[in-house]
N, C-alpha and C positions, 0 to 999 in steps of 0.2 A: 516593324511589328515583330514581337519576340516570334520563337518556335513554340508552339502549346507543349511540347515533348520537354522542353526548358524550365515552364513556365509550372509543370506538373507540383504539387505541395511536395513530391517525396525529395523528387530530384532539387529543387527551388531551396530548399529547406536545409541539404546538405552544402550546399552552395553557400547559403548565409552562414553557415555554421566555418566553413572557408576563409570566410570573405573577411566577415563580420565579428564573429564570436569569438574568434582562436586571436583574434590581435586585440580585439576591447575589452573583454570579457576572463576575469582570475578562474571564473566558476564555470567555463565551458565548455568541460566536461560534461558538467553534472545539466548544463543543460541541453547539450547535442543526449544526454539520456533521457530525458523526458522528452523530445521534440521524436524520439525514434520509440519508445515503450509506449506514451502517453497519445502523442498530437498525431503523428502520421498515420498508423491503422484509423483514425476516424475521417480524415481527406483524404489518404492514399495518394492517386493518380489527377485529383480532382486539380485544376486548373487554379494557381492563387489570384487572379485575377476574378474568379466566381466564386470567392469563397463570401460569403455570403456573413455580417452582425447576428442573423439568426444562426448559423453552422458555427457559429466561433460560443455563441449564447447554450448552446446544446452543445457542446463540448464541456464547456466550465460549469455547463447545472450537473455533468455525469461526475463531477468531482465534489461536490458538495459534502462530505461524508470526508475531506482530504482535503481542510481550506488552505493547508501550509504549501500543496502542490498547487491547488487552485490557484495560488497568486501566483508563484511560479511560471506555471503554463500561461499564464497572463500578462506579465511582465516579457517574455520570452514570446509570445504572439504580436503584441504590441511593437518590440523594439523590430522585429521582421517585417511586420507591413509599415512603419516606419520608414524603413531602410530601403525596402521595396519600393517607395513613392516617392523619398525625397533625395537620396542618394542616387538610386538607380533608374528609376525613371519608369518599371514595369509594370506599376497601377496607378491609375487618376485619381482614387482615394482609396482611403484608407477606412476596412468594413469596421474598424475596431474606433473611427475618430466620436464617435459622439457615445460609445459605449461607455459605464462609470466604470471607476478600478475598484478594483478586488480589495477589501477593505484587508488591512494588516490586522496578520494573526496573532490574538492575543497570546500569553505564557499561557500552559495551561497547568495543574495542581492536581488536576482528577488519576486519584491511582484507586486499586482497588481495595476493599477492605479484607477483614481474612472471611469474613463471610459470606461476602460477593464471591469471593476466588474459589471458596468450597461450591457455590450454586454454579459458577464456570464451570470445575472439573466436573459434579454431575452430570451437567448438563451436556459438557461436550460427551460424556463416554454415552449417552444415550442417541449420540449425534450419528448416521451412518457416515461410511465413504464417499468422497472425502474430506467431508469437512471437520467431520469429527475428532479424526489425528491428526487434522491441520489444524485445530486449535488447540489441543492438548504440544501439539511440538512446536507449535507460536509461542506457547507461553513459558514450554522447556526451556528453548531454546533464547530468548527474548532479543529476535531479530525480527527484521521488517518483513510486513506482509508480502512483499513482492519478493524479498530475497527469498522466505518460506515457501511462496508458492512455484519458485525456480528452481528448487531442492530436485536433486538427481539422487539416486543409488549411486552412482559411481562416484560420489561427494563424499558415501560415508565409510567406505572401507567394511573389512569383513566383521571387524567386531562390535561396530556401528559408537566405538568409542570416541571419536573426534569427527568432526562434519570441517569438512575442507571447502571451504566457502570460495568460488573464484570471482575473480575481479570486479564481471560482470554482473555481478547479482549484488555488490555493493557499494552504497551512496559515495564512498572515499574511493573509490576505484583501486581497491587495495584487496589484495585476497587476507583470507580470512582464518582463524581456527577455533572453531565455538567446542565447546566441552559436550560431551552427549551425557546428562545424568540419568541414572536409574532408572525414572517415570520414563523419560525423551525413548530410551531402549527399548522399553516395555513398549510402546507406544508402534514402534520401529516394528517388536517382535510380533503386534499383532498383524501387521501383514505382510507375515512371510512369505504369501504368494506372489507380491510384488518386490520384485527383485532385480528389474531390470528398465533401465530409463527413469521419468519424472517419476519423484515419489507420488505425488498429490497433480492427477490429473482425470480427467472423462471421457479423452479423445483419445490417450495414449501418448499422444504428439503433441500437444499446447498443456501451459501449466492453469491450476482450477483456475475458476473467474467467478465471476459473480458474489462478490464477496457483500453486496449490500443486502438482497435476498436471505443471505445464510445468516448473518447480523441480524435481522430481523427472527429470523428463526429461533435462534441461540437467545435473543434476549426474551422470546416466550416462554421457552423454557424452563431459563433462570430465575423467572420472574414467579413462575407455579411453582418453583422449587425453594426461593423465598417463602414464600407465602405459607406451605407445609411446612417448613422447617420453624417457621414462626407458631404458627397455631398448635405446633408439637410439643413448645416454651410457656403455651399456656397467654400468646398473643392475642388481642382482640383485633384481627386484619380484615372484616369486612367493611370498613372503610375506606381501608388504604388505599391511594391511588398508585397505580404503577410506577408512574416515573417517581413517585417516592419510596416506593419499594427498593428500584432501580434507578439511580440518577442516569442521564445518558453517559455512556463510556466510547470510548472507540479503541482498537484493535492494539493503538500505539498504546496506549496508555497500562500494555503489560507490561512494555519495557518499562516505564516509569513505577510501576508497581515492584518490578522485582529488583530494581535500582534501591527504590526504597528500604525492602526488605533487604537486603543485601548489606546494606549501610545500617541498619538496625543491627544484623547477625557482627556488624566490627569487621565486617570486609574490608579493605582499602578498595579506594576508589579506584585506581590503578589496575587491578584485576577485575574489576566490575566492568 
C-alpha cells in the first residue's frame, strides 16, 4: 500500500511529470505548466486515488470559456491516471475511464471589428481597478491573459518602454520583449501609485483572477455602448438582440484582431 504523503495529487503529479512526461512527451514543458498553474491548486494535497469523475468533471467545466486548455488538461489528466493504473499499479481504476473526451478545438476566425474595438476601449476606460487596465494592456500589449495577469513593475523598467516578459509567464518557455505603445504607457501612467510588485492584483500577493465575471461585465457594457453608438447613426436597434449586437468573443481573440490589423497596416509577419 503506497504512503498517502506519496500518493498526494501535488507530489504524485510531479512524479509523473519525471517518470512519465520528460521521456514520452516533446510538449512537456508546456504541460508540467498547466498540471502546476491550472490542475494542482484545485486537488492540491487531495489523495489521487480519491480523486473522484465528479472532481476531475468540475475542473474541466471551470475551463469552459478556454476549450483549447480544456483538452489539454484533459488529455494530460487521462494519460496520468492511465499511467497510474496500468503501468504503476497505484489506483484500481481509473475516475476518467468512462468519461467522454474533450471534443477538438475547432480554428477559430473571430477577430474584432473596428467598431467592436472602439465599444472595448470605452468600455474598459469606464472599467475600475483592475480590470479595467488589464484590458486596455491585453489588448496593447496583445499577449496572453495569464502572461498579463503575471505582469510585475519590475518587468517594466522606469520608462515603462519595453516589458521584459520572463520565461515563466510564456507558453514557449522563452523570455520575452513586447514593445509598450503610447496608449499601454498611458495606461501604465494612470496608476502611478502602484509601483511596486504585481501590476494587476486584489490581494497584493496573487495575480487578478476571475476573469469570467469581469467578461460578463465588459460584455454589458459594450453591448449598451453599441446600441448608443448605433441609435446616434440614426439605427432602429430595439430589436436587436444582443449576441447580434455582440457575437461572442473571447479574450484571445485580441491577439487575432491585432494580428489582423497589423498585417492590413503591411507589417511583416516576422515583427508581428
Amino acid at each position: 500500500r503506497k504512503d498517502a504523503v506519496t500518493l498526494a495529487f501535488s507530489d504524485y503529479s510531479d512524479f509523473f511529470v519525471e517518470r512519465y512526461l520528460k521521456v514520452k512527451w516533446k510538449t512537456w514543458r508546456e504541460a508540467e505548466r498547466i498540471l502546476n498553474r491550472d490542475i494542482k491548486p484545485e486537488f492540491r494535497r487531495k489523495p489521487v486515488p480519491s480523486i473522484t469523475r465528479g472532481d476531475i468533471d468540475d475542473l474541466l467545466s471551470g475551463m469552459n470559456d478556454r476549450p483549447a486548455l480544456k483538452r489539454q488538461a484533459y488529455a494530460i489528466l487521462n494519460k496520468l491516471f492511465n499511467w497510474a493504473l496500468k503501468t504503476r499499479g497505484d489506483i484500481s481504476v481509473s475516475p476518467m475511464a468512462s468519461m467522454e473526451a474533450v471534443a477538438v478545438v475547432k480554428p477559430r476566425d473571430r477577430f474584432l471589428s473596428a467598431e467592436e474595438l472602439a465599444a472595448f476601449a470605452l468600455a474598459a476606460d469606464v472599467t475600475s481597478y483592475p480590470f479595467g487596465p488589464y484590458f486596455l494592456f491585453l489588448a496593447g500589449t496583445m499577449q496572453r491573459r495569464e502572461t498579463v495577469a503575471g505582469s510585475d513593475w519590475s518587468q517594466l523598467g522606469v520608462a515603462h518602454d519595453l516589458w521584459s516578459i520572463p520565461a515563466r509567464l510564456m507558453k514557449n518557455d522563452l523570455e520575452h520583449l513586447t514593445p509598450c505603445s503610447e496608449e499601454v504607457k498611458r495606461t501604465l501612467g494612470v496608476l502611478a501609485k502602484r509601483r511596486v510588485g504585481l501590476v494587476f492584483t486584489t490581494t497584493g500577493t496573487t495575480p487578478v483572477s476571475g476573469f469570467s465575471k469581469a467578461k460578463v461585465a465588459l460584455d454589458k457594457r459594450m453591448i449598451a455602448i453599441l446600441r448608443k453608438r448605433a441609435e446616434q447613426r440614426g439605427e432602429n436597434v430595439t430589436d436587436v438582440q444582443d449576441v447580434a449586437m455582440l457575437p461572442p468573443w473571447r479574450f484571445h481573440d485580441l491577439r487575432r484582431t491585432g494580428a489582423t490589423m497589423l498585417q492590413a497596416m503591411g507589417v511583416p509577419v516576422e515583427v508581428t
